[in-house]
Backbone as CSV, one residue per row, in Angstrom:
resi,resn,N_x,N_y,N_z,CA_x,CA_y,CA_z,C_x,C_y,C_z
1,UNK,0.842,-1.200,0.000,0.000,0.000,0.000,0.878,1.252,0.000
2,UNK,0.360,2.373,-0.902,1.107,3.241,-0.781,1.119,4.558,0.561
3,UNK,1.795,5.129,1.202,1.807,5.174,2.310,2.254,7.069,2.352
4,UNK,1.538,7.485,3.373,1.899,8.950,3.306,2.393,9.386,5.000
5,UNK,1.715,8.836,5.936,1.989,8.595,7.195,2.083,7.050,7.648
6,UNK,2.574,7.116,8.366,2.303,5.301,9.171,2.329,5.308,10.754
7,UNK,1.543,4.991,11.466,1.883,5.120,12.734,1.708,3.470,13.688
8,UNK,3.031,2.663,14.085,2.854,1.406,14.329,2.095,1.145,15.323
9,UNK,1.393,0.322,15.198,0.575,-0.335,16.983,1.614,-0.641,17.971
10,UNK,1.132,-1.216,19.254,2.037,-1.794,20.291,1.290,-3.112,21.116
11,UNK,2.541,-3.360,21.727,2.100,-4.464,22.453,2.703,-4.005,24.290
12,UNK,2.016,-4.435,25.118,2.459,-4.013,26.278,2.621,-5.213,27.042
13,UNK,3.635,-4.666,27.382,4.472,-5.921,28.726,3.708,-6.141,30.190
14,UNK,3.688,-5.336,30.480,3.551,-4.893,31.913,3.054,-3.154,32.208
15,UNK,2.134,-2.976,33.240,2.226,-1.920,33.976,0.504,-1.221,32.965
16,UNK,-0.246,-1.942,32.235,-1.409,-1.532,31.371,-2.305,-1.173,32.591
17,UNK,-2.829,0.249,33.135,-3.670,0.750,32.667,-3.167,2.162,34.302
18,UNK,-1.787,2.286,34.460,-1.278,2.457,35.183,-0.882,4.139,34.699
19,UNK,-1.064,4.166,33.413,-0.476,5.466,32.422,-1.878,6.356,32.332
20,UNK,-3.006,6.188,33.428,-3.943,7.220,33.316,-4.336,7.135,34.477
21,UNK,-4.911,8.719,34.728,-5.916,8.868,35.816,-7.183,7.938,36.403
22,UNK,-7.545,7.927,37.485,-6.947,8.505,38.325,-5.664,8.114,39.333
23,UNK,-5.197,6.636,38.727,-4.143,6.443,39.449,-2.851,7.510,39.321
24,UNK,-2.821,8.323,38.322,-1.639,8.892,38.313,-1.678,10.548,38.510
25,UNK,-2.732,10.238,39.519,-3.072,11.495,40.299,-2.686,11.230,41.715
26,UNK,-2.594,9.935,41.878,-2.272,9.467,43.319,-0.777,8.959,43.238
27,UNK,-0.357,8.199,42.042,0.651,7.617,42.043,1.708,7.549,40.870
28,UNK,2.711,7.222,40.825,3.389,7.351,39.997,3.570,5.788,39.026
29,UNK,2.775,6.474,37.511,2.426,5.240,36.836,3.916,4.634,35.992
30,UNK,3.721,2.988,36.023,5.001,2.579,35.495,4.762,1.714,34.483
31,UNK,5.536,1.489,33.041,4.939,0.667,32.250,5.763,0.367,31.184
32,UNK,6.101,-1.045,30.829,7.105,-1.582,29.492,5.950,-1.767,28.348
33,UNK,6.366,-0.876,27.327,5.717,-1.218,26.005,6.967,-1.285,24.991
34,UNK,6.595,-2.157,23.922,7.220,-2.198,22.231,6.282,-1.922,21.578
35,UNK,6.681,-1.116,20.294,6.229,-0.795,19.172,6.424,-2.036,18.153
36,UNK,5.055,-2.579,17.083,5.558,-3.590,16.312,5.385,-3.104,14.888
37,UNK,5.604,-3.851,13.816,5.835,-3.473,12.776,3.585,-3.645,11.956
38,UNK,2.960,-3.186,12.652,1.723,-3.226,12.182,1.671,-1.801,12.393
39,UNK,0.294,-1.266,11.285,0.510,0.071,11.581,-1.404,0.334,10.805
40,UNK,-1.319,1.701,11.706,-2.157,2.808,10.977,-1.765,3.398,9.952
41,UNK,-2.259,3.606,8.936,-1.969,4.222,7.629,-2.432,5.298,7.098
42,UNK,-1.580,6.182,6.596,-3.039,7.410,5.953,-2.216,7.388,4.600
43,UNK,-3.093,7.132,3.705,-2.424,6.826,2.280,-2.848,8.425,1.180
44,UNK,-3.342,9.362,1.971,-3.750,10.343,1.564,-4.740,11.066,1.391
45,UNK,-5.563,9.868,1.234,-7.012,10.187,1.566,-8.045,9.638,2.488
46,UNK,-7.258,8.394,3.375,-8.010,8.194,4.493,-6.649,7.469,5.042
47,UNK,-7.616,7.427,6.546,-6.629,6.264,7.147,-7.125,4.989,7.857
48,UNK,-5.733,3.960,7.364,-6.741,2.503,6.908,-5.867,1.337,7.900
49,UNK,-6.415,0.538,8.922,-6.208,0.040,9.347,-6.860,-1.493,9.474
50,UNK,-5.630,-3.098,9.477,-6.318,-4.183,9.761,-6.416,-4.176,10.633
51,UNK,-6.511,-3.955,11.732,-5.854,-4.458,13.031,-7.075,-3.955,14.743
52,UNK,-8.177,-3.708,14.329,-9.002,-2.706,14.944,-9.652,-4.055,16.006
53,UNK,-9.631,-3.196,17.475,-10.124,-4.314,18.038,-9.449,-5.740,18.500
54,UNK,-7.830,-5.132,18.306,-7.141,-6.424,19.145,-6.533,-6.085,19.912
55,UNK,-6.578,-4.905,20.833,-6.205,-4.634,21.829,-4.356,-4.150,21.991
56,UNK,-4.194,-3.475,20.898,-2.728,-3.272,19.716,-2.557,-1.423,19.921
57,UNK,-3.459,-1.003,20.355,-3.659,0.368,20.384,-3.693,1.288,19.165
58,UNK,-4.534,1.024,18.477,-5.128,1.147,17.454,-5.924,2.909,17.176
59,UNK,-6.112,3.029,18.241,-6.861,4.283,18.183,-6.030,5.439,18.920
60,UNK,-5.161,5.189,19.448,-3.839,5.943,19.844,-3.490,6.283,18.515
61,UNK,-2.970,4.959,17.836,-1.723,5.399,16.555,-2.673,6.232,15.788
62,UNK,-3.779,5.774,15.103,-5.225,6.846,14.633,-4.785,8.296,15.104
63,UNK,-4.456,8.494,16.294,-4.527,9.960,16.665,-3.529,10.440,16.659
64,UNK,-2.342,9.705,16.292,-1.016,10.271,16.522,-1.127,10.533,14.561
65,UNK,-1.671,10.026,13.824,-1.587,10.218,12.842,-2.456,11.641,12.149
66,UNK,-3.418,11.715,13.224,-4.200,13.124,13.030,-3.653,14.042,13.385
67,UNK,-2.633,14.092,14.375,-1.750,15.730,14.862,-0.556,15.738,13.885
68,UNK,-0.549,14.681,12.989,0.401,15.185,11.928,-0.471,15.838,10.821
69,UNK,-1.091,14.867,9.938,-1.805,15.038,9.007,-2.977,16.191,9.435
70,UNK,-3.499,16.308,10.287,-4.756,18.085,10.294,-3.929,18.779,11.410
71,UNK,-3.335,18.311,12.268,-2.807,19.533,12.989,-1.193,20.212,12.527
72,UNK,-0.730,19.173,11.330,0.417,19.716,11.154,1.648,19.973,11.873
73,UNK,1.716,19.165,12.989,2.485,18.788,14.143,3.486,18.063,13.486
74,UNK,4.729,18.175,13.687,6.272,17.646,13.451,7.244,17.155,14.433
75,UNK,7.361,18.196,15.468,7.875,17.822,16.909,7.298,16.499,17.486
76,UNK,7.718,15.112,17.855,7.381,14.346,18.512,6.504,14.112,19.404
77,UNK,6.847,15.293,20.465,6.127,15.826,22.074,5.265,16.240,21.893
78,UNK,5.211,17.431,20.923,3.676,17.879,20.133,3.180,16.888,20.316
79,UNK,3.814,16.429,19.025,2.472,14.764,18.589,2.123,14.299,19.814
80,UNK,2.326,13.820,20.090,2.234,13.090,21.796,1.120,13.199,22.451
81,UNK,1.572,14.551,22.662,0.241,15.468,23.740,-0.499,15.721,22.924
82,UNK,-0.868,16.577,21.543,-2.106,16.556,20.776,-2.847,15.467,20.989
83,UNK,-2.111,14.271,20.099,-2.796,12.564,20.323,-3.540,12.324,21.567
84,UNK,-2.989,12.360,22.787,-3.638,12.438,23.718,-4.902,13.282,23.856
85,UNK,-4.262,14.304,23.905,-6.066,15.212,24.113,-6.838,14.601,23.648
86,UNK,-6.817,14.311,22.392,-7.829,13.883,20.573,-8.468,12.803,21.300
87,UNK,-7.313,11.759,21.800,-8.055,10.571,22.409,-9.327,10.795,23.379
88,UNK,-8.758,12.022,24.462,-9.382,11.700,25.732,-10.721,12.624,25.441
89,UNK,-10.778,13.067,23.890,-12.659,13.804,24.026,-13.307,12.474,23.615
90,UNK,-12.895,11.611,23.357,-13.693,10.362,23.015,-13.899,9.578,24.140
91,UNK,-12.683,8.908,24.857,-12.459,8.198,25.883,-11.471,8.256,26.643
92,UNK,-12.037,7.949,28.311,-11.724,7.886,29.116,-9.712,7.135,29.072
93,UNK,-8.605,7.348,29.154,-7.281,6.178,28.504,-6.318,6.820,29.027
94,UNK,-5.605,6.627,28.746,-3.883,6.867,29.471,-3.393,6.953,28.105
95,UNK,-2.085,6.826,28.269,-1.370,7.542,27.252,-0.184,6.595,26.158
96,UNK,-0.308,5.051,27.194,0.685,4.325,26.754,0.506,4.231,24.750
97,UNK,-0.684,4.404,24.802,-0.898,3.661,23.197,-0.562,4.650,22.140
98,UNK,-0.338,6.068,22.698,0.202,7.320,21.491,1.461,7.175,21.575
99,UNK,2.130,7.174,22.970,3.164,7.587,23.263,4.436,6.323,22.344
100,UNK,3.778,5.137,22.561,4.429,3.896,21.637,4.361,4.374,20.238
101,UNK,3.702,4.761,19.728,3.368,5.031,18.190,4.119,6.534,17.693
102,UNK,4.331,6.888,18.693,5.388,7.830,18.276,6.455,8.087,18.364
103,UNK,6.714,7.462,19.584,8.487,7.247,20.040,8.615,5.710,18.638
104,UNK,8.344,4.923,19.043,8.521,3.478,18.030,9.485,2.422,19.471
105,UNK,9.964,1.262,19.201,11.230,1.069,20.106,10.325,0.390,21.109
106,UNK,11.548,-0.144,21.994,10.922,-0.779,23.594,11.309,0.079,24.542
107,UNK,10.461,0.676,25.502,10.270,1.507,26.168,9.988,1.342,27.604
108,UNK,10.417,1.811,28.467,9.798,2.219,29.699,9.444,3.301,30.479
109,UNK,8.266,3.851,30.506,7.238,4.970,30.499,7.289,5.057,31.746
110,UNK,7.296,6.394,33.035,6.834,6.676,33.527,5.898,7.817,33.716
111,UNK,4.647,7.820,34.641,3.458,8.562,34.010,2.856,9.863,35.519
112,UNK,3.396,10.719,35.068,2.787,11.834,36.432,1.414,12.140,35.856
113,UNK,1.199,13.047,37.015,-0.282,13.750,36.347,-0.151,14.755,35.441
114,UNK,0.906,15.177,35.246,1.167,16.405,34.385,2.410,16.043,33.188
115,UNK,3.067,14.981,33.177,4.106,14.997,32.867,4.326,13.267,32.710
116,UNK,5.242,12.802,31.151,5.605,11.659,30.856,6.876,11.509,30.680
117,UNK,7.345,10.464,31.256,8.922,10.445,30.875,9.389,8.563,30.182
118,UNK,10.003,9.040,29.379,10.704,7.720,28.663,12.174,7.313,28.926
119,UNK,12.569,6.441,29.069,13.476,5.488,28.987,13.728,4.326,27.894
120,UNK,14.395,4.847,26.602,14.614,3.967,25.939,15.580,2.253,26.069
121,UNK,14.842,1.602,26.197,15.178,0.109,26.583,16.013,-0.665,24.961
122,UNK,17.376,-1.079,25.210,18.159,-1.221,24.142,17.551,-2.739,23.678
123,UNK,17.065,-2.728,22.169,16.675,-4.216,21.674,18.241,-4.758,21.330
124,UNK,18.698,-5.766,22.512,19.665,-6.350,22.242,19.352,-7.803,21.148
125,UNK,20.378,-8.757,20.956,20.239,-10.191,20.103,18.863,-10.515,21.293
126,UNK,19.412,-10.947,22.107,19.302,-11.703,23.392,17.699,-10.905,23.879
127,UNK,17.350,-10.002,23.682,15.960,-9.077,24.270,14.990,-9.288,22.800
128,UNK,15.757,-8.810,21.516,15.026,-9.772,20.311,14.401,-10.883,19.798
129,UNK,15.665,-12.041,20.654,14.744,-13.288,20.642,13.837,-13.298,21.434
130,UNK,13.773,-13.058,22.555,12.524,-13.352,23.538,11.815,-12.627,23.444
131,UNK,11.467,-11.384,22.590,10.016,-10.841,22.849,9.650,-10.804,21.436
132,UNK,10.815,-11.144,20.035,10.215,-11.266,19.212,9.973,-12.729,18.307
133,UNK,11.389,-12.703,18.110,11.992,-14.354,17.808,11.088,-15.827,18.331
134,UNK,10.811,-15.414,19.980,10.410,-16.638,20.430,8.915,-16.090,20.891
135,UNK,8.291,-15.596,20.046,6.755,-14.863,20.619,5.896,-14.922,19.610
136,UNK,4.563,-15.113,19.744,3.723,-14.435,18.768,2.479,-13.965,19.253
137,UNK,1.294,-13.697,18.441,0.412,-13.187,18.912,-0.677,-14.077,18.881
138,UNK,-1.898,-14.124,19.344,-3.149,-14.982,18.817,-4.072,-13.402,19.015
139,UNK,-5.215,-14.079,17.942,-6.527,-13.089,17.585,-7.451,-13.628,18.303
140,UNK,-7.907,-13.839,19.351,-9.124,-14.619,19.960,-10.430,-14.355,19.327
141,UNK,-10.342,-13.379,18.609,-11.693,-13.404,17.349,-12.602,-12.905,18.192
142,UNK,-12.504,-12.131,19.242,-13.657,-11.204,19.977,-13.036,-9.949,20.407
143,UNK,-13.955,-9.208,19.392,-13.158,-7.288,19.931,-13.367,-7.136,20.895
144,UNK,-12.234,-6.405,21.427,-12.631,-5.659,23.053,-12.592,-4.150,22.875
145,UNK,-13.226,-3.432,24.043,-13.577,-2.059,23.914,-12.550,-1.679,24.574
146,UNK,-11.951,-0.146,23.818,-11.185,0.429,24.751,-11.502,1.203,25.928
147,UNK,-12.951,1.291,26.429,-13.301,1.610,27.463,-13.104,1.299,28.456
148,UNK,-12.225,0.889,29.146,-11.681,0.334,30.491,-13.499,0.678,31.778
149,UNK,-14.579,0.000,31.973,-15.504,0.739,32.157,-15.417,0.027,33.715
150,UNK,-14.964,-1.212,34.235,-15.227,-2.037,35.400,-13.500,-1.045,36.141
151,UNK,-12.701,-0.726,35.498,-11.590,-0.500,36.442,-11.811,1.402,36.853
152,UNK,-12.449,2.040,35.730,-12.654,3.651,36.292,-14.028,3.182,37.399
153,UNK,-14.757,2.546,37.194,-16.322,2.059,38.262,-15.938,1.565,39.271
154,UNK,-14.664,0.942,38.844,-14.036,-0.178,40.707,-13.015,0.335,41.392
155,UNK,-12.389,1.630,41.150,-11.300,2.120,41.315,-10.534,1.534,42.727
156,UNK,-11.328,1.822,43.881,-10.862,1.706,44.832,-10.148,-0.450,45.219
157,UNK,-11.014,-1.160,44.558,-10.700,-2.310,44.141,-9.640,-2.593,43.099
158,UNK,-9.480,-2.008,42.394,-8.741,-2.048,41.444,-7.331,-1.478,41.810
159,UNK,-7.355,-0.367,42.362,-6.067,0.550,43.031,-4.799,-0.835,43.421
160,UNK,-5.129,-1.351,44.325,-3.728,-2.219,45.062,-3.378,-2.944,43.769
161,UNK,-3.706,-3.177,42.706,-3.908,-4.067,41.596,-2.926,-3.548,40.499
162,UNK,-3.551,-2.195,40.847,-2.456,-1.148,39.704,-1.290,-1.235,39.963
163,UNK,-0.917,-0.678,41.884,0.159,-0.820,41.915,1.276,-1.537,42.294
164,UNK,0.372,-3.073,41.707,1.910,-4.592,42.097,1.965,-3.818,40.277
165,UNK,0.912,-3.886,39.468,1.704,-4.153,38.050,2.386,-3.180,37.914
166,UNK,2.296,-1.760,38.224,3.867,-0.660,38.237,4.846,-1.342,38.855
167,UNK,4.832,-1.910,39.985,5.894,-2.189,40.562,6.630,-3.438,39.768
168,UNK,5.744,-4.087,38.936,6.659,-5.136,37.894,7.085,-4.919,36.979
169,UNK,6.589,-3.610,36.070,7.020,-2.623,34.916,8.626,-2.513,35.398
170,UNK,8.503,-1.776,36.381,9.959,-1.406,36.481,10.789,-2.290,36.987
171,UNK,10.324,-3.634,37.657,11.223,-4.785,37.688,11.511,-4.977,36.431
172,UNK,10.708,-5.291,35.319,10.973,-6.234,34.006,12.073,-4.692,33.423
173,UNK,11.942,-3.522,33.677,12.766,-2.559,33.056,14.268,-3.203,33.311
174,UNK,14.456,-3.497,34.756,15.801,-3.701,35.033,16.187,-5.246,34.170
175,UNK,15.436,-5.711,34.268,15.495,-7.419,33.692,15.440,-7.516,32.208
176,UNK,15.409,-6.523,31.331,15.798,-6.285,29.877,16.849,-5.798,30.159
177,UNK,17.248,-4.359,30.921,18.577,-3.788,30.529,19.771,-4.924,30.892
178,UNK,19.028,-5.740,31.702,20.381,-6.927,31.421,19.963,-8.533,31.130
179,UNK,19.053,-7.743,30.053,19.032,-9.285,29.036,18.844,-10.278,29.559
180,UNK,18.018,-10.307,30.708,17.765,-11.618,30.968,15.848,-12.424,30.607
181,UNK,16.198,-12.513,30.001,14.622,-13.191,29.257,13.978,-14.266,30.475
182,UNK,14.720,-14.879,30.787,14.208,-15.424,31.800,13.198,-15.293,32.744
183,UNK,13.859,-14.269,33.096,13.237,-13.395,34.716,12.352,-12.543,33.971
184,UNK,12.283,-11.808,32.482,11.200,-11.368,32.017,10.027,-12.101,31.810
185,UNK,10.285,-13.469,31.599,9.205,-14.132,30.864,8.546,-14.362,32.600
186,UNK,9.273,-14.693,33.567,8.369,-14.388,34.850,7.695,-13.632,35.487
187,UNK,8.391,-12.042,34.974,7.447,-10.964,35.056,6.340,-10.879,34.404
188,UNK,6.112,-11.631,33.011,5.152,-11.511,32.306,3.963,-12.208,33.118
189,UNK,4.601,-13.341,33.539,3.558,-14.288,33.796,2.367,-13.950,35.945
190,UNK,3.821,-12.878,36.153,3.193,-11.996,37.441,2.294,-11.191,36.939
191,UNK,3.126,-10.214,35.520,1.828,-9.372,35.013,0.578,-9.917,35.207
192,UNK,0.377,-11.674,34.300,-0.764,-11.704,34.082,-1.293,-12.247,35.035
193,UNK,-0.986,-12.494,36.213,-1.637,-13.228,37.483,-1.905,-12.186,38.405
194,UNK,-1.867,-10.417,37.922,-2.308,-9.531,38.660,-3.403,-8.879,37.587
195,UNK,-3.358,-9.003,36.557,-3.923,-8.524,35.278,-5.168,-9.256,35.567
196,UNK,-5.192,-10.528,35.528,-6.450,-11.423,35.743,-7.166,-11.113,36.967
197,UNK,-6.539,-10.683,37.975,-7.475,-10.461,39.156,-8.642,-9.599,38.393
198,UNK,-8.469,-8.623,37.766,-9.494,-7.636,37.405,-10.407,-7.938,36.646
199,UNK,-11.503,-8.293,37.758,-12.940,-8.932,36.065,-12.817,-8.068,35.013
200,UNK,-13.258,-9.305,33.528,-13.534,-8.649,32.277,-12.361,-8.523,31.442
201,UNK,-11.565,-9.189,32.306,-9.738,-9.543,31.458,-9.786,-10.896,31.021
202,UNK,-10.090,-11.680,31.860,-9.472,-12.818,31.310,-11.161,-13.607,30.733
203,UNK,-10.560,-15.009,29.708,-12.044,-15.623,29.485,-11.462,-17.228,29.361
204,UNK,-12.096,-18.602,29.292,-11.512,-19.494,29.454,-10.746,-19.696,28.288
205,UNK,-11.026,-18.839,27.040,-10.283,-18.704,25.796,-8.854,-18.161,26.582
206,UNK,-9.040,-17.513,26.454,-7.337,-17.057,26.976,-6.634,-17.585,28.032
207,UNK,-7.317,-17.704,29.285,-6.480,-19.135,30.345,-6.101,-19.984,29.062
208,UNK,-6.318,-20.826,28.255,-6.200,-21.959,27.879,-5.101,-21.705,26.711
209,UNK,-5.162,-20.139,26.040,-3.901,-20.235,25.667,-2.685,-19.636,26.485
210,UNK,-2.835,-18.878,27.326,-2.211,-18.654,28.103,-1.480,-19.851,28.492
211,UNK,-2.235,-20.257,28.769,-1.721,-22.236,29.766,-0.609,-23.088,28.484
212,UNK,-0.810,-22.472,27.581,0.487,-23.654,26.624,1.496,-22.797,26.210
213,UNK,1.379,-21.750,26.837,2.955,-20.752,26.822,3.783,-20.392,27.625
214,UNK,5.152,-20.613,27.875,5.813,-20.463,28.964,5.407,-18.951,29.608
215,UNK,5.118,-18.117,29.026,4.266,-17.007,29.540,3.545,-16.288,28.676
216,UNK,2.761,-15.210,29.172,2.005,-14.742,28.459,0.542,-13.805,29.117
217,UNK,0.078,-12.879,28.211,-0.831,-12.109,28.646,-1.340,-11.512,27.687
218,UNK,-3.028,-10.687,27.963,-3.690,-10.345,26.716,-3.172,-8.986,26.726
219,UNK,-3.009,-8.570,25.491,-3.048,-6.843,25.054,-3.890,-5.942,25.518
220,UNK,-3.418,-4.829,26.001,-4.979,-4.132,26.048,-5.686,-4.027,27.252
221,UNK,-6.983,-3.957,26.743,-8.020,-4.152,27.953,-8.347,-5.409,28.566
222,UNK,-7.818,-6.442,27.677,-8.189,-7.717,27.088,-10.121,-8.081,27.380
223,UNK,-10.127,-9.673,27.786,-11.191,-9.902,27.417,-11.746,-10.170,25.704
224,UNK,-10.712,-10.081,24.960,-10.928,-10.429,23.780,-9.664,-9.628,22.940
225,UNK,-9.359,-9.699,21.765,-8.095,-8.821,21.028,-7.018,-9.870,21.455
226,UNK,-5.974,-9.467,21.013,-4.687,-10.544,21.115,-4.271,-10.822,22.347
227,UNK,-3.647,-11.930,22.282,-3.071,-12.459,23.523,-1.382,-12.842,22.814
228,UNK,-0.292,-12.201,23.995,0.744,-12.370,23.618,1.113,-13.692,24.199
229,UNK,2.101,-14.222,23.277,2.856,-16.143,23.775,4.041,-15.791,23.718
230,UNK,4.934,-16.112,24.721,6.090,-16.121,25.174,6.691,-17.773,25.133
231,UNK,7.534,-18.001,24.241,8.621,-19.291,24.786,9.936,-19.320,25.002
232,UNK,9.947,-20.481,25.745,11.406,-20.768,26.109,12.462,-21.115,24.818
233,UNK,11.977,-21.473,24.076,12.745,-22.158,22.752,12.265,-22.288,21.528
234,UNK,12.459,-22.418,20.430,12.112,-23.076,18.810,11.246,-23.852,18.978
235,UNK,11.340,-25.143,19.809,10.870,-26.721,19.914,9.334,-26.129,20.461
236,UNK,8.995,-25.436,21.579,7.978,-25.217,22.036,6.966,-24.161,21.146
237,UNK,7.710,-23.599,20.486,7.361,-22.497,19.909,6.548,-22.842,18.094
238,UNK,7.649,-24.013,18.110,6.823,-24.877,16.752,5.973,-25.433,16.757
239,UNK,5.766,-26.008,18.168,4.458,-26.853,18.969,3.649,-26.440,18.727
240,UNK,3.802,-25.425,19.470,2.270,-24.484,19.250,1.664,-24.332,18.205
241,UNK,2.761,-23.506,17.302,2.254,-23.172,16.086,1.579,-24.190,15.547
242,UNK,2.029,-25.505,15.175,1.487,-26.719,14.466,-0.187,-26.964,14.515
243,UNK,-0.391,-26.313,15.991,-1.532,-26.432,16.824,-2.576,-25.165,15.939
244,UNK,-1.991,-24.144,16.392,-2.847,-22.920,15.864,-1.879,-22.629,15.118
245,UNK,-2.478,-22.111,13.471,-1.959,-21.709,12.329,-1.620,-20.746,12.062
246,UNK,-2.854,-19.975,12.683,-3.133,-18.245,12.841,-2.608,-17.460,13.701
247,UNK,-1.277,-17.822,13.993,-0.366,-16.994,14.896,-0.352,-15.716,13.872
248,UNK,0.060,-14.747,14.720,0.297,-13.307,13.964,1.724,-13.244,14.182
249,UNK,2.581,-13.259,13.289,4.120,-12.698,13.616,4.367,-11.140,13.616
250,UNK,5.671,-10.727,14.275,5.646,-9.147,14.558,6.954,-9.427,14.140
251,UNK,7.485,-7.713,13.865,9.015,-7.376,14.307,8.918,-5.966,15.173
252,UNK,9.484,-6.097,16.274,9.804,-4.498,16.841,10.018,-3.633,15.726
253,UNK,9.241,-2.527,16.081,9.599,-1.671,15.329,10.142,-0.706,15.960
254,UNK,11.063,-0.060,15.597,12.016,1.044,16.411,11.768,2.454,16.245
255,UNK,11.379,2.591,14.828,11.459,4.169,14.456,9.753,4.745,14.702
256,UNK,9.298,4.383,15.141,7.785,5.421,15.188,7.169,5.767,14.322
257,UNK,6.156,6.779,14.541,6.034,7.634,13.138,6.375,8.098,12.489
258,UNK,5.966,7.896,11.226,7.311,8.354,10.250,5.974,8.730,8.860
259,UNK,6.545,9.702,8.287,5.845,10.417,7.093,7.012,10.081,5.941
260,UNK,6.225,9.547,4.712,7.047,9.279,3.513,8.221,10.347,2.812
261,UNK,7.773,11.279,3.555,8.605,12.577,2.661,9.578,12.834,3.656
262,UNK,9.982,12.006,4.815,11.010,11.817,5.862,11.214,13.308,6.700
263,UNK,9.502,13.631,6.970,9.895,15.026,7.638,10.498,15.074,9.233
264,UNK,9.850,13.447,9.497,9.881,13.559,11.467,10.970,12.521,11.262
């Protein structure tokens, strides 16, 4: 397709839903995302996306692509914060899903009430294989809404919940900068055993793929949209596949948004 903007989706590690109010009016939000090589498109006269409804942040990159294309925004940070606003007259969200689509890369976000800060996380061999090499995605074939509507309604339930998964964001931060996949793929699997506490995340579809991956967790809001698979090796990783066909493959994507005429 021919391409005039592109803005990639993401996938999040740890620390989802920690990058918005009102926790980060109380607390200081923490969170590992990658950018993958799927994207929003504006080919000039619209913008065209497969990918709607898998919990990929889809409507972030959408908006990061509107403060270029109608607001004429170039600066990064611009983009950023425009995207955001754009988002939040629609819905209630945090910020992880612009902020990926415009930086690009693996990241670790921290989130004030006024203020975002990044930490670019180096994609080593060794951080490549394990989140890309030895990973894929599944489509559970049921959209989920980006309305987060049970965690802004349950807040006070939800709160202690938020903050084990910040507090594992920035464990798994330290556990990439030294390449150890290992101890990530255990953070993942804490993510998702704090992720699941929160009704309307998990469904016996996803326990069950969850359950044949050395780790793993849904995108998003979950409750439907992709679920990421984590393995230990090739051998396990072919297993699967053999099993389900319809894996989605990714590559990190590093560079962000990017306009064909190489303005940003």
């Amino acid at each position: 397709m021919d391409w005039k903007v592109r803005a990639p989706l993401r996938v999040d590690l740890s620390g989802g839903w920690t990058d918005a109010p009102p926790f980060t009016e109380q607390h200081v939000g923490a969170l590992v995302n990658f950018a993958i090589d799927k994207f929003q498109v504006y080919d000039g006269s619209e913008i065209v996306c497969d990918w709607l409804g898998m919990g990929l942040g889809t409507s972030g990159a959408y908006n990061v692509i509107k403060a270029i294309v109608e607001d004429g925004l170039r600066d990064r940070e611009e983009i950023l914060m425009r995207a955001y606003r754009r988002e939040l007259q629609e819905n209630v969200c945090g910020m992880q899903d612009m902020a990926a689509s415009t930086y690009g890369g693996l990241n670790y976000w921290e989130f004030y009430r006024d203020n975002v800060y990044r930490t670019p996380i180096p994609v080593s061999e060794e951080v490549r294989r394990g989140l890309q090499d030895l990973a894929v995605l599944v489509n559970t074939g049921k959209s989920r809404s980006p309305r987060h509507f049970f965690v802004y309604a349950n807040y006070p339930y939800v709160e202690p919940i938020l903050c084990k998964l910040s507090e594992i964001a920035t464990r798994m931060r330290d556990e990439l900068l030294s390449e150890n996949m290992f101890r990530v793929r255990q953070l993942v699997r804490d993510t998702w055993y704090w992720q699941s506490r929160i009704p309307t995340v998990s469904t016996p579809e996803i326990e069950k793929l969850i359950g044949m991956a050395d780790a793993g967790k849904v995108c998003g809001a979950g409750g439907g949209g992709c679920v990421l698979l984590l393995f230990e090796n090739e051998k396990r990783l072919e297993a699967f596949k053999e099993k389900f066909k319809d894996v989605i493959l990714f590559k990190i994507w590093e560079r962000g948004v990017e306009t064909s005429s190489g303005e940003l």
